[in-house]
C-alpha positions in Angstrom: 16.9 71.6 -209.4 13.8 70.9 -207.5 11.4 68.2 -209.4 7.5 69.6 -209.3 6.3 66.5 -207.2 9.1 67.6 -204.6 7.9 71.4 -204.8 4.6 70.0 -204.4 5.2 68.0 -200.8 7.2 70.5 -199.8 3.9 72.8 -200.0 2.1 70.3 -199.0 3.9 69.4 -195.8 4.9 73.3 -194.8 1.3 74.0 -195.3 0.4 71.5 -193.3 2.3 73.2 -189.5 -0.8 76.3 -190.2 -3.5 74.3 -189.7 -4.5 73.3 -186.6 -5.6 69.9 -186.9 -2.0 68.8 -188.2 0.0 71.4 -186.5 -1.4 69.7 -183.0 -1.2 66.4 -183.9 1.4 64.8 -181.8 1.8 61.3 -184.1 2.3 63.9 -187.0 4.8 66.0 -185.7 6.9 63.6 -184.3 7.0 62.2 -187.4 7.8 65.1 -189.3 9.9 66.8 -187.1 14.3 66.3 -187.1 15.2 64.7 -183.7 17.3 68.1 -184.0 15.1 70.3 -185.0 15.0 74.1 -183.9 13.1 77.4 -185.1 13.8 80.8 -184.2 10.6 82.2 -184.3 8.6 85.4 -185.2 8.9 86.6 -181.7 12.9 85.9 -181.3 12.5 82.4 -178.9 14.5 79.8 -179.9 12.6 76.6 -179.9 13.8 73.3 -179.3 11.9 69.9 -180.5 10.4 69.2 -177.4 8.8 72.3 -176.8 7.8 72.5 -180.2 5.9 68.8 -179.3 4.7 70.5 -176.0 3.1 73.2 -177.4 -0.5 74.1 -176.0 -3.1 73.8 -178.8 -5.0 77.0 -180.6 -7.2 77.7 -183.1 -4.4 78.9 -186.1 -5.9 81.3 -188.8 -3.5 81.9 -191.4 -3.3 82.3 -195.3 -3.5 79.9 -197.1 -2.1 78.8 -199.2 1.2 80.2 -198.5 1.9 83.6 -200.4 5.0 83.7 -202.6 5.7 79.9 -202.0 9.3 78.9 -203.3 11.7 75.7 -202.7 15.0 75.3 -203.6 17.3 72.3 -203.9 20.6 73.1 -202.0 22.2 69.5 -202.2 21.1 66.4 -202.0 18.4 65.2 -199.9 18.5 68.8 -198.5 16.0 71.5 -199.3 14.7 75.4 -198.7 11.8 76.6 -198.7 10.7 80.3 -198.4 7.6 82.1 -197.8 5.1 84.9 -196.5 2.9 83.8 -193.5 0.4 86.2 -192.8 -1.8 85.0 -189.5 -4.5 86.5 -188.3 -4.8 88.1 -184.3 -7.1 90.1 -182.9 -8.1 92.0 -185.5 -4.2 92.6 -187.0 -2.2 90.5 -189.4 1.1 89.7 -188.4 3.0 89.0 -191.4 6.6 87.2 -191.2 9.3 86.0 -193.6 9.5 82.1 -193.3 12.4 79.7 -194.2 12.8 76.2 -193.6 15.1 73.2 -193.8 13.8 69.5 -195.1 15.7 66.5 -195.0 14.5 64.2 -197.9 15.3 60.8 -195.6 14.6 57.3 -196.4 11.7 57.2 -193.8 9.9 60.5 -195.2 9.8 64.0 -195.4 12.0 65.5 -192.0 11.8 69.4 -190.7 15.1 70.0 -189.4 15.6 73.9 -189.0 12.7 77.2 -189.1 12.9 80.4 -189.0 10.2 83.1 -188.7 11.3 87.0 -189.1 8.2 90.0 -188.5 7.8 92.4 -191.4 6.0 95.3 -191.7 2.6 95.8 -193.6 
């Protein structure tokens, strides 16, 4: 069982990679980010945590907040969290199925694991 103030941070937190002024922060992500983290995103690439880190900044537009939001316990410490994004790109919205992995760690909140996979409209 998840506790609301968990579900909350969790929100909170996976919110927090769509907007740009987080999501380019490089203090914030390293902070956030598992020292062995990795996301298979929308697109199929595989990315690491350094290139994640790397990552050129860009004006994100994206729905918010995060349609059909859900976290789940799975064991301790450990945690999923499921979602729509829908972003917007020149004139189309690419919508994706979105999971992640957080580590509840004794020095914060830790992204350990995303995955991003295209639906259609």
């Amino acid at each position: 069982m998840i506790s609301s103030q968990d579900r909350d941070k969790l929100q909170h937190l996976e919110g927090s990679l769509w907007m740009t002024h987080t999501r380019y922060d490089q203090a914030y992500m390293e902070q956030i980010l598992s020292p062995e983290f990795v996301e298979f995103g929308r697109s199929g690439r595989v990315y690491g945590r350094e290139e994640t880190l790397s990552a050129t900044s860009h004006d994100i537009r994206c729905t918010i907040p995060l349609k059909h939001f859900a976290a789940y316990c799975i064991e301790a410490n450990v945690f999923l969290v499921t979602y729509v994004s829908e972003v917007f790109s020149e004139g189309d919205v690419l919508r994706a199925n979105r999971s992640s992995v957080w580590i509840k760690t004794p020095q914060g909140w830790r992204l350990r694991f995303h995955q991003g996979t295209p639906v259609k409209a």
